[in-house]
C-alpha distance (Angstrom), angle and dihedral (degrees) to the residues before:
residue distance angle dihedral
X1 . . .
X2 3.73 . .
X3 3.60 94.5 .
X4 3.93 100.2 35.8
X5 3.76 74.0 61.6
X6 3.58 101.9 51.5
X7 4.07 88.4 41.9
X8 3.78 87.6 60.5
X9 3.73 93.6 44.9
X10 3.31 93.1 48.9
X11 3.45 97.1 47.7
X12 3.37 89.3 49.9
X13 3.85 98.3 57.6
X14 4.06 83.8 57.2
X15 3.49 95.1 65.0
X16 3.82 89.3 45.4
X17 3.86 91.9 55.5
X18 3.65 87.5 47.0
X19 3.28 91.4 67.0
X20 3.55 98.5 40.2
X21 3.53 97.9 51.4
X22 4.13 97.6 44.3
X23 3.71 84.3 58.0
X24 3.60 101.3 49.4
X25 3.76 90.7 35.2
X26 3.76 98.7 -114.7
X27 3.86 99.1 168.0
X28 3.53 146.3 105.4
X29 3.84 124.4 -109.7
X30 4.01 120.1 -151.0
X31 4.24 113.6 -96.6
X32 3.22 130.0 168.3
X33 4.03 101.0 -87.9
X34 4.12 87.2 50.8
X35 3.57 126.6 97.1
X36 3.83 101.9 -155.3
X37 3.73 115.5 74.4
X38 4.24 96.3 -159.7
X39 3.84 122.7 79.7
X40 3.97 101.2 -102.1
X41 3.46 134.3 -161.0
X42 3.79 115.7 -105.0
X43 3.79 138.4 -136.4
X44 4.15 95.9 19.9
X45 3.46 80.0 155.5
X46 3.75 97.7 81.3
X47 4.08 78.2 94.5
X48 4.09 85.7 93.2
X49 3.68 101.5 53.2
X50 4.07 82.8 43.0
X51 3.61 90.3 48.4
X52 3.99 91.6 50.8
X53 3.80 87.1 54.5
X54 3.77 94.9 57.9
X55 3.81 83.3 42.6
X56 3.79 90.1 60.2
X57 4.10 91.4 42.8
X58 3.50 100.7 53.8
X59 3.92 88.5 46.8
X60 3.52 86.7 52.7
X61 3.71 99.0 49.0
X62 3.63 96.5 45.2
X63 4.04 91.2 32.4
X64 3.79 130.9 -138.7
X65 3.84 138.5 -176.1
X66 3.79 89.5 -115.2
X67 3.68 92.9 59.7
X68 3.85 90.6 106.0
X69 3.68 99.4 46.4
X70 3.47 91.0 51.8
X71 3.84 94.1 51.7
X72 3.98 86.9 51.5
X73 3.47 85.1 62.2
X74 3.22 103.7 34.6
X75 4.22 83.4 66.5
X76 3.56 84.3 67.6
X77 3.40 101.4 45.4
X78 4.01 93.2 53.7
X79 3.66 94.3 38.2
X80 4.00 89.5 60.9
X81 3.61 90.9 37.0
X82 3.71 90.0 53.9
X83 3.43 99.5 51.4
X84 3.67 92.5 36.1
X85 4.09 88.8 62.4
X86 3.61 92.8 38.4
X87 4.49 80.8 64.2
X88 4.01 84.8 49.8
X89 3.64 87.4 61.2
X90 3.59 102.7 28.1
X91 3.68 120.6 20.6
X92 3.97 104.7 -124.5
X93 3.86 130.4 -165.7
X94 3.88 118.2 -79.3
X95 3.61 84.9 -128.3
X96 3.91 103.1 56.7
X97 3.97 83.6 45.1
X98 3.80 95.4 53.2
X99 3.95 89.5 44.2
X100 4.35 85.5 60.4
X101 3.44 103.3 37.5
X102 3.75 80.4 54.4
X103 3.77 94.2 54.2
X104 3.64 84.5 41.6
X105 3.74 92.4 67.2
X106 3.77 96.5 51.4
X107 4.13 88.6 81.4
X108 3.52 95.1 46.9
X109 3.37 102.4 51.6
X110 3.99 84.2 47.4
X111 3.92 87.6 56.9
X112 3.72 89.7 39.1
X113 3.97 83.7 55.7
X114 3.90 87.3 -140.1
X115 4.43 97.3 137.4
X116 4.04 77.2 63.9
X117 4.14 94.7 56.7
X118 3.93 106.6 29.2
X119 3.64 131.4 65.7
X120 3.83 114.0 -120.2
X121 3.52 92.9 -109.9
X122 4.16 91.7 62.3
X123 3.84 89.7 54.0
X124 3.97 106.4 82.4
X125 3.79 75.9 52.9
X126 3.54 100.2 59.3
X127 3.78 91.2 31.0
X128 3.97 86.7 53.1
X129 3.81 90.7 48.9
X130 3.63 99.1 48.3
X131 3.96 88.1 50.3
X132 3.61 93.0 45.8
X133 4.23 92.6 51.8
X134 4.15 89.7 44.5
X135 3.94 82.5 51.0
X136 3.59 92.5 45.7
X137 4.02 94.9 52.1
X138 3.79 84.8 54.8
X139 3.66 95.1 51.5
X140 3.50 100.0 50.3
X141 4.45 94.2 46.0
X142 3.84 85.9 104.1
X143 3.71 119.7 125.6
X144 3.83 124.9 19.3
X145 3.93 118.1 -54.0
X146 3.81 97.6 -8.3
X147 3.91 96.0 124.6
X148 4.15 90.4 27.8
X149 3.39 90.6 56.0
X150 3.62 102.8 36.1
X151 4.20 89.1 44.1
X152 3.81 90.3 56.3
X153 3.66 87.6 43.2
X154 3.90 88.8 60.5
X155 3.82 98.1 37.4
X156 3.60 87.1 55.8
X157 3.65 96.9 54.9
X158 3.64 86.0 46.1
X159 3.99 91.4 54.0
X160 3.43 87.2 43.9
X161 4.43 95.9 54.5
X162 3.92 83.6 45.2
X163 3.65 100.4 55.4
X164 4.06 99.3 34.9
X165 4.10 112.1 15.4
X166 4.23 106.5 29.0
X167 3.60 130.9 -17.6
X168 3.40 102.3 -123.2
X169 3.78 113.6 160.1
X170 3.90 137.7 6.0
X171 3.80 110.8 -64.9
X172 3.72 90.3 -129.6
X173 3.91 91.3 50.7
X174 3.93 84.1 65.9
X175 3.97 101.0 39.6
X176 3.63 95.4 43.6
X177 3.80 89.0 75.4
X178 3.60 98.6 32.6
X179 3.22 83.9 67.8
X180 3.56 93.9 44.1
X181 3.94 83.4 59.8
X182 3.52 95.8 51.2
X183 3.95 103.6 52.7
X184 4.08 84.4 43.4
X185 3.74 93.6 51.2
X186 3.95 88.9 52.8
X187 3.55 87.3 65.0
X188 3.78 98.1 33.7
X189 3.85 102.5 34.0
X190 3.73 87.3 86.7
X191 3.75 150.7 109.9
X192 3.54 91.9 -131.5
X193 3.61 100.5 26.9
X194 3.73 124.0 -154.5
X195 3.67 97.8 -153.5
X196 3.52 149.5 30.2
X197 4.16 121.9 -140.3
X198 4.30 81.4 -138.7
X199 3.56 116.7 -168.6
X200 4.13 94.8 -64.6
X201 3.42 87.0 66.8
X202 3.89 103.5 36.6
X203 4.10 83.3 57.9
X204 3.89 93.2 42.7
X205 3.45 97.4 53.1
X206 3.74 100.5 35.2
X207 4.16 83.5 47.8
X208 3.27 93.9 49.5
X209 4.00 97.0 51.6
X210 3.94 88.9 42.4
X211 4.04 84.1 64.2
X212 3.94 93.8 50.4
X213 3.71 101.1 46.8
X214 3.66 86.1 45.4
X215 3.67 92.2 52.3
X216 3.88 86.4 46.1
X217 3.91 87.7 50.8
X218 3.66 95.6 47.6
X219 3.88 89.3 48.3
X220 3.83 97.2 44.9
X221 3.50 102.2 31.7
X222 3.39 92.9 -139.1
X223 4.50 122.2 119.1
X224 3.82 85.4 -164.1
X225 4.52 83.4 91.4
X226 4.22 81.1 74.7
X227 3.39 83.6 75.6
X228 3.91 104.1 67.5
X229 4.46 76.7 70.7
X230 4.13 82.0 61.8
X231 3.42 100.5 120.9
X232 4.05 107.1 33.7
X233 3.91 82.2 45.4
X234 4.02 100.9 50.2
X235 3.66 85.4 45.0
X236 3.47 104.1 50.9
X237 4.25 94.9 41.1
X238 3.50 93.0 53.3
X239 3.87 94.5 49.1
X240 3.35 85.8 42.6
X241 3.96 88.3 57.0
X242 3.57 95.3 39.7
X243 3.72 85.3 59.4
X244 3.99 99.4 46.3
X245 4.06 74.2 57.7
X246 3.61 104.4 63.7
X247 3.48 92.1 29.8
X248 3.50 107.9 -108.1
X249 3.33 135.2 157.1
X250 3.75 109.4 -101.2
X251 3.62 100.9 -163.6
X252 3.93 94.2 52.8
X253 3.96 115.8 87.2
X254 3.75 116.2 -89.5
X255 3.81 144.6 168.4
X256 4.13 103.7 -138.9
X257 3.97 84.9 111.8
X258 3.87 113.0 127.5
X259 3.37 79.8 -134.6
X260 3.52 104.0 56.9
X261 4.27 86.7 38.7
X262 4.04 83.6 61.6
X263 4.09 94.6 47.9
X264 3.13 101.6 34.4
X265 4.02 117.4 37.8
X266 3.87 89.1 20.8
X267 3.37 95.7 36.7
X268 3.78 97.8 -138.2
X269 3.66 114.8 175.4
X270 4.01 111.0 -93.6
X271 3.97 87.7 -125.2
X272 3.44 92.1 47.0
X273 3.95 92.1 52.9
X274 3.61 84.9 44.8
X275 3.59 104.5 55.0
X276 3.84 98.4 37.9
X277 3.86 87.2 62.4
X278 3.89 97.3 45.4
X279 3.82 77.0 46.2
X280 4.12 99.7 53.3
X281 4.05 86.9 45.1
X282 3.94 90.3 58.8
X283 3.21 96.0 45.7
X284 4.05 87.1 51.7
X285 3.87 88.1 41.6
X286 4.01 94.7 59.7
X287 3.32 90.1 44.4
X288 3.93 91.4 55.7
X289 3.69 88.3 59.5
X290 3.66 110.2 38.2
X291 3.94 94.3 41.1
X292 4.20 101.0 75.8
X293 4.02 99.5 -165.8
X294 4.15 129.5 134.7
X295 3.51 109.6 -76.8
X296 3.55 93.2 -130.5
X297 4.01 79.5 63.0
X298 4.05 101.8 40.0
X299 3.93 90.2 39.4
X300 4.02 105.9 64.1
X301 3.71 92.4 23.0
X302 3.77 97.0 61.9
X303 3.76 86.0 37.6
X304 3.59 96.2 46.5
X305 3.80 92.5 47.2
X306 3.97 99.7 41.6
X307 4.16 85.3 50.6
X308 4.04 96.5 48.8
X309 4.01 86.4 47.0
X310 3.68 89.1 44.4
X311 4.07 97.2 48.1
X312 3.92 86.1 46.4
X313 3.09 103.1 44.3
X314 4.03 92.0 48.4
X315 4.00 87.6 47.2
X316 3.76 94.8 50.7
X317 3.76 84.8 51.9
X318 4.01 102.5 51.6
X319 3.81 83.6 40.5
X320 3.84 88.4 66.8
X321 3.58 87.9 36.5
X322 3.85 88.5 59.6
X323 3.63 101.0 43.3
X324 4.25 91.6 50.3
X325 3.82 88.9 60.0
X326 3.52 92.9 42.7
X327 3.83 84.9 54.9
X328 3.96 94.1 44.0
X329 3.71 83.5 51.8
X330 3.46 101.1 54.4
């Protein structure tokens, strides 16, 4: 009942936004680095920070111990949220978004309890990390249901370790944005979709699953859980290399994505794009848990294999690329 609830509610909220963001014309138009050719309605993501509000309600109406670490966090999660919606509307500078999605990380490594484990000189690292995988989230949200998919993908693997390997986190603390995922992807999951996640929602979600696999690595003990972000982060360091290599600007907008190779000079279907990566990460995901190896094993040699399949793959494809306009240009 809880959840039909929540469902409703959060449909509900959609709708609202809707509204909201036809009349203040919160939507993308079509250019030439998008893949959608429709003007869209932006920042549909703004489900996750809503989601984390009913989170903290129903806490609070049925009352737990927790309830005050989870509205320390919750801080951050609005504050990036905030000023992660505030660049859907209003395109801010890279630098006054890296300098709050830093603050932003200060409560969840509190709730994480991480200052109690590490040594101070580990914790640019992790802060750097956590950044870098909220950044990544956002880079990747580029064709219809990619980071819907792929979140719910994630979330359910998550759901799945809590009920049957370790309980790791409140049950509700998963579902909540599940379901999140589910009512965005109805809008999303489409040809034509009628939303975008934006960046409020590319940071929500990817905060959100940052605090569960850290609260699965903190209660395991194991750094192997990084892993379930295989595919968005292989993807988004090597592009991120390729473009250090030609000497590109790697906060500017681009289209060297696999991703957006597949869409748009292929001409894959967005769905089809969509589901094939959710699909790779499960795959990689049940592996993680069956397969019970050193992490200092597991760790580089899924990385190291995902990346050289990844690099080849993309090669193979801007190879054939080449060689059809050579042939047009004949």
């Amino acid at each position: 009942m809880e959840y039909s609830i929540v469902t409703v509610l959060l449909l509900i909220f959609s709708f609202i936004y809707f509204r909201i963001a036809g009349h203040y014309n919160i939507t993308d138009a079509p250019n030439q680095r998008s893949a959608h050719s429709v003007v869209t309605v932006r920042g549909g993501g703004v489900l996750y920070p809503f989601a984390y509000i009913l989170f903290i309600l129903y806490e609070l109406w049925f009352g737990t111990a927790l309830i005050q670490n989870y509205l320390i966090l919750g801080t951050g999660m609005m504050m990036l949220c905030t000023v992660s919606f505030m660049d859907d509307v209003k395109q801010l500078s890279s630098k006054i978004r890296l300098v709050f999605q830093f603050l932003s990380v200060i409560p969840l490594l509190y709730f994480l309890g991480v200052f109690q484990v590490i040594s101070l000189w580990w914790l640019p690292v992790v802060l750097i990390l956590i950044i870098g995988i909220l950044n990544a989230f956002n880079f990747m949200d580029g064709i219809n249901g990619i980071s819907g998919l792929y979140s719910l993908v994630t979330l359910g693997t998550l759901l799945y370790i809590n009920q049957y390997v370790v309980s790791f986190a409140d049950t509700d603390f998963i579902v909540y944005p599940a379901l999140a995922s589910i009512v965005f992807l109805f809008f999303n999951f489409r040809k034509k979709a009628k939303c975008f996640m934006g960046d409020v929602g590319s940071m929500g979600i990817a905060f959100w699953i940052v605090v569960l696999i850290g609260l699965l690595m903190m209660k395991t003990g194991e750094l192997k859980w990084i892993l379930l972000l295989t595919v968005y982060g292989v993807e988004t360091v090597v592009t991120i290399m390729e473009r250090i290599r030609l000497r590109e600007n790697i906060m500017e907008a681009h289209c060297k994505h696999l991703y957006q190779l597949l869409v748009n000079k292929f001409h894959m279907p967005h769905l089809s794009v969509s589901t094939l990566y959710a699909g790779l990460q499960l795959v990689i995901s049940i592996l993680i848990i069956q397969v019970q190896i050193s992490d200092y094993l597991l760790i580089p040699a899924v990385i190291i294999t995902a990346a050289a399949l990844y690099v080849l793959l993309k090669y193979n494809l801007k190879k054939r690329i080449a060689n059809d306009h050579l042939r047009n240009s004949a």
